[in-house]
C-alpha positions in Angstrom: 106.4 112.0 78.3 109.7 113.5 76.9 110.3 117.5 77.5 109.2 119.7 74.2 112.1 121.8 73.8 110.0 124.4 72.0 106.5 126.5 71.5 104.8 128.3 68.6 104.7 132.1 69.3 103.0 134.2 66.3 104.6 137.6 65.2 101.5 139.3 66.2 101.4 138.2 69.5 101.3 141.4 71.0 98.5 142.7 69.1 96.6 140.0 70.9 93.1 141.8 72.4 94.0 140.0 76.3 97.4 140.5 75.6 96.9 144.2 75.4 94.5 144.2 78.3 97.4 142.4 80.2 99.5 145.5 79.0 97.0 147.8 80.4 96.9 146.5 83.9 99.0 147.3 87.5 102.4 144.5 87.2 101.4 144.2 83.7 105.5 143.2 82.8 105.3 140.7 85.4 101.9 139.3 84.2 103.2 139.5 80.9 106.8 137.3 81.5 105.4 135.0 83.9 102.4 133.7 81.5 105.9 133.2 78.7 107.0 131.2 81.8 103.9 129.5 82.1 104.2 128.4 78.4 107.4 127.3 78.6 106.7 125.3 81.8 104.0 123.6 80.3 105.9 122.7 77.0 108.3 120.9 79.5 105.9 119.2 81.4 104.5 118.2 78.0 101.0 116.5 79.4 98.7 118.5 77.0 99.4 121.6 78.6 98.7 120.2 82.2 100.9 121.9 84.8 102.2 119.7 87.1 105.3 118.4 89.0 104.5 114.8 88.7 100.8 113.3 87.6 99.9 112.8 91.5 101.5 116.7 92.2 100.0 119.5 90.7 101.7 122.7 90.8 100.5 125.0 93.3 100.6 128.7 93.6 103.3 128.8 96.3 105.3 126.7 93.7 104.7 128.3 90.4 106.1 131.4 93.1 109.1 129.3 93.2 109.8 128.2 90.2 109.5 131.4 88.6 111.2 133.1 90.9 108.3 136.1 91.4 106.2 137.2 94.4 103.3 135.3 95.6 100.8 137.6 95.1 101.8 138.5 91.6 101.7 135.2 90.9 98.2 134.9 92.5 97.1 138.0 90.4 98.7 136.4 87.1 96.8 133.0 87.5 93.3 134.6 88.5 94.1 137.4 84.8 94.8 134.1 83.0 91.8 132.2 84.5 89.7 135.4 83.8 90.2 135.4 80.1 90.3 131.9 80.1 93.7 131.5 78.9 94.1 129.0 81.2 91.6 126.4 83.3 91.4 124.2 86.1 91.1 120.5 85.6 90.5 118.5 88.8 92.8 121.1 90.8 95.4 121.2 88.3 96.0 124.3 85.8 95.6 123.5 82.3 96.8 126.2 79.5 93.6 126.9 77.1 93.5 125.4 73.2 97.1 124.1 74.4 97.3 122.5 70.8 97.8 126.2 69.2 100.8 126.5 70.7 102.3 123.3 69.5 102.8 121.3 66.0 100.4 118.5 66.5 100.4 117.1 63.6 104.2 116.4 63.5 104.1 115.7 67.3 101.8 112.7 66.8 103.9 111.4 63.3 107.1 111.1 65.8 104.7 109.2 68.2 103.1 107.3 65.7 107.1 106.6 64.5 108.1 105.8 68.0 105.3 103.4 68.0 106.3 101.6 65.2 109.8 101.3 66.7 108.8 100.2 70.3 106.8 97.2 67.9 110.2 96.4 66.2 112.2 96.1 69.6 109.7 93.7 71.1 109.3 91.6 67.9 113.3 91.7 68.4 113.8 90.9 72.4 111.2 88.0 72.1 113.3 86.6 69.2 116.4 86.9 71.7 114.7 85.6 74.7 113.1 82.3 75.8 109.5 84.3 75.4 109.5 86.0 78.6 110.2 89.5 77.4 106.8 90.1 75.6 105.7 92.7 78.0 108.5 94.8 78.1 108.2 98.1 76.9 111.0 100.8 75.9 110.4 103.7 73.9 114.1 104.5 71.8 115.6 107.6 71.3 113.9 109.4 68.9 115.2 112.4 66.4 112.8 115.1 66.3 113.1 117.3 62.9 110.6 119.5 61.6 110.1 122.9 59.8 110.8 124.8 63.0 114.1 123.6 63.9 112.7 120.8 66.6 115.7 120.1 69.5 116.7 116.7 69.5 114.3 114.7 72.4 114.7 111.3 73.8 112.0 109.8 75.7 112.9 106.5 77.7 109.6 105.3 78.8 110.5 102.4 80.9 107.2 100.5 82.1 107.6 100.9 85.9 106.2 97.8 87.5 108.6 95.8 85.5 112.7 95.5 86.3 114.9 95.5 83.5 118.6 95.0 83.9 121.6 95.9 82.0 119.2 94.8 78.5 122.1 93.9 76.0 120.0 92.3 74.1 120.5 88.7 75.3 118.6 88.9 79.0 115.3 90.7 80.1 114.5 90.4 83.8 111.1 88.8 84.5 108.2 90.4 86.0 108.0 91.1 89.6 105.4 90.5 91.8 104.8 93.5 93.9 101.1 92.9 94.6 101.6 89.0 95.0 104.5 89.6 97.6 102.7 92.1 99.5 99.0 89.8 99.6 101.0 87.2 100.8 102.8 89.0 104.0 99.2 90.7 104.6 97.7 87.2 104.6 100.6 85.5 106.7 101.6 87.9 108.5 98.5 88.7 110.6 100.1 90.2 113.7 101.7 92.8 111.7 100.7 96.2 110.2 98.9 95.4 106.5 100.3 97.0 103.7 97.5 99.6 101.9 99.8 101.2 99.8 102.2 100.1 97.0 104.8 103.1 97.5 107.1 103.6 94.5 110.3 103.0 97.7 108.6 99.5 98.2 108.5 98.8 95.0 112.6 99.8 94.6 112.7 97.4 97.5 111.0 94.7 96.4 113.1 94.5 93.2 116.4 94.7 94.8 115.2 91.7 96.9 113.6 89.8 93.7 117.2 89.8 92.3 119.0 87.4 94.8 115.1 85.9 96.1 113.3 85.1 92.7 110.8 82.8 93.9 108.1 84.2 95.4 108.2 80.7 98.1 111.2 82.5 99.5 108.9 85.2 100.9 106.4 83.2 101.5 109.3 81.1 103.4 110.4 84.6 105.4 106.8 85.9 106.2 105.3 82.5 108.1 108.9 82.6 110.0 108.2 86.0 110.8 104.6 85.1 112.1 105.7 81.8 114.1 107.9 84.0 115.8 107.4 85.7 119.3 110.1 88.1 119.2 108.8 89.7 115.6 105.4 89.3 115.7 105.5 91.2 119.0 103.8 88.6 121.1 106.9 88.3 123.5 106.5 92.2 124.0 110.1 93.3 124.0 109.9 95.1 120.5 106.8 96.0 118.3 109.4 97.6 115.3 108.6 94.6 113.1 106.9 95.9 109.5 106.9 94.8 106.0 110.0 97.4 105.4 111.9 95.9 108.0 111.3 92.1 107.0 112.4 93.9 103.3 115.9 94.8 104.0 118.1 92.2 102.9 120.2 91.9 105.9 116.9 91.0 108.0 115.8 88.7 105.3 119.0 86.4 105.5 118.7 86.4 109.3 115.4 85.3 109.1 115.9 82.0 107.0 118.8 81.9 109.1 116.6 81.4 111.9 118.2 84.3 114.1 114.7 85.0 114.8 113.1 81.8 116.0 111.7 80.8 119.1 114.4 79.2 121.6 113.4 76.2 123.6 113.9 75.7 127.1 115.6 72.7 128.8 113.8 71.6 131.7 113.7 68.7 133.9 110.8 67.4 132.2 112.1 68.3 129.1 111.7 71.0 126.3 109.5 73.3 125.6 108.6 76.6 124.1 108.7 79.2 126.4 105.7 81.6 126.5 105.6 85.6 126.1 106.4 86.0 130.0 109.8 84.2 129.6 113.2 85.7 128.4 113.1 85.5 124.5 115.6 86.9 123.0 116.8 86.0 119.3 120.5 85.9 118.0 121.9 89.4 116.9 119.8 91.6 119.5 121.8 93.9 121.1 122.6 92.2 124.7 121.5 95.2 126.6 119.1 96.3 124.7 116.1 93.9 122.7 115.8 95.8 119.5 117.4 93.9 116.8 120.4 94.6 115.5 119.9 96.3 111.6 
C-alpha cells in the first residue's frame, strides 16, 4: 500500500492526560519525539498502523533504534510507556499504534480506494478489449491524485500483482501468466536425485520469469529437468560434483547447455561395441573445466 504522506495531530495534543504523564517522566523529550516518529513511521508503512519493514519483517526494537536514530534503551523504555498506556499493542509480534483510525481521515482514505477501484475495473475492461483475452487477471492500480480538506500530498500506488510478469504494457501486449508452482512440481517430481524445492523465494521467482521470456512452454523445462535426471554427471551419480540444484539448472547459460546436451552421458567404444559407461568410469561432460570437474558457469 502507497505511503500516507500525512497524519492528523489535534491542537490540544499536549493537554493529552498520557501525554502529560509522558512529560512527567526521566527522557520524557525523547519519549515524547520518538512516539511523533512512531506516528510518522506508521503513516508510511500505511498497513493500519502495523509497523513493519515488509509484511513477513516486523520492526524490532534494535531497528526502531536505527531508524530513529536514538539509544536502545530509550527506545525500549518508549515502547514499554506506549504499551503501558496502551497507545500502542502487539499483534502477532508486530507493534500496532492504538485506534490508528484517529489519526487518519478514513472516510476520504477509503473514497480514493473505492475510486482507485473503479479505475483498476476500467483498465481491465480496457486490456481485455486490447488483448486476445489473456490479460483478465492482470491487475494495476493507476496513479491516483489525493486531495482533501487537509492539503493531502499527491500519492501513487502501483500495485503490480506479483506472481504475474508484465512487460513494457503499451497497451497492445500483456505477458501471460507464469508457472512458478508448475515448473518447480515438475523438477521435484523429475528430478528425484536432486534437492526438492520447499520454498518459492521471491529470487526464484525473478528467475523463473527471466527464463519464461525466451522458454514459454513449460515442455521446455520439463525437456531440461528429465536431461538433467538421465544424466550421471548432474544428478551426482558419477560422483565428481554434487553442485547440481534447481538454481543452477535456472541460469540461462546452464539451461542452453543442457538441451545442448553438454551434459549427457558419453558412450564408450569398445571392441564389443558401445556402451554407457557406469559411475566408476571417466565421465566428464563438454564445458568442465579439464583440470578440474565442476562445470564451467
Amino acid at each position: 500500500m502507497a505511503e500516507v504522506k500525512w497524519i492528523k495531530i489535534t491542537t490540544d495534543i499536549f493537554s493529552n492526560r498520557k501525554i502529560r504523564q509522558i512529560e512527567a517522566m526521566p527522557d520524557a523529550d525523547a519519549i515524547v519525539v520518538i512516539w511523533f516518529k512512531l506516528l510518522c513511521l506508521a503513516g508510511q508503512i500505511n498497513e493500519h498502523g502495523l509497523i513493519q519493514l515488509t509484511p513477513e519483517v516486523p520492526y524490532t526494537d534494535e531497528m526502531l533504534a536505527n531508524e530513529f536514530g536514538k539509544p536502545l534503551n530509550t527506545v525500549k523504555l518508549a515502547l514499554s510507556v506506549f504499551e503501558k498506556f496502551q497507545m500502542i499493542e502487539i499483534i502477532d509480534n508486530i507493534y500496532k499504534i492504538s485506534n490508528w483510525e484517529k489519526y487518519q481521515n478514513i472516510d476520504k482514505l477509503e473514497a480514493i480506494r473505492e475510486k482507485n477501484r473503479l479505475r483498476q475495473a476500467r483498465y481491465r475492461e480496457k486490456t481485455k478489449q486490447l488483448t486476445d483475452g489473456d490479460a483478465h487477471n492482470v491487475t494495476v492500480t493507476l496513479p491516483v491524485t489525493q486531495h482533501n480538506a487537509i492539503d493531502i500530498d499527491k500519492d501513487i500506488d502501483l500495485d503490480i500483482d506479483k506472481d504475474l510478469d508484465i512487460d513494457n504494457i503499451d497497451n497492445t501486449r500483456v505477458v501471460a501468466l507464469v508457472p512458478y508452482e508448475e515448473i518447480i512440481q515438475q523438477f521435484n517430481e523429475i528430478c528425484k536425485s536432486l534437492p526438492k524445492v520447499k520454498i518459492i523465494t521471491e529470487k526464484r521467482k525473478k528467475s523463473i520469469r527471466m527464463r519464461w521470456k525466451k522458454f514459454s512452454d513449460i515442455n521446455a523445462y520439463i525437456t531440461v529437468f528429465q536431461k538433467v535426471e538421465a544424466s550421471d554427471f548432474l544428478s551426482g551419480r558419477s560422483g565428481k560434483w554434487n553442485g547440481c540444484n534447481f538454481d543452477w539448472v535456472l541460469k540461462e547459460a546452464n539451461m542452453v547447455k543442457i538441451l545442448e546436451g553438454n551434459y549427457d552421458n558419453k558412450k564408450v567404444v569398445t571392441d564389443s561395441g558401445t556402451r554407457r559407461p557406469n559411475s566408476t568410469e571417466s565421465l566428464r561432460p563438454t564445458g568442465t573445466d579439464k583440470f578440474n570437474s565442476r562445470p564451467l558457469i
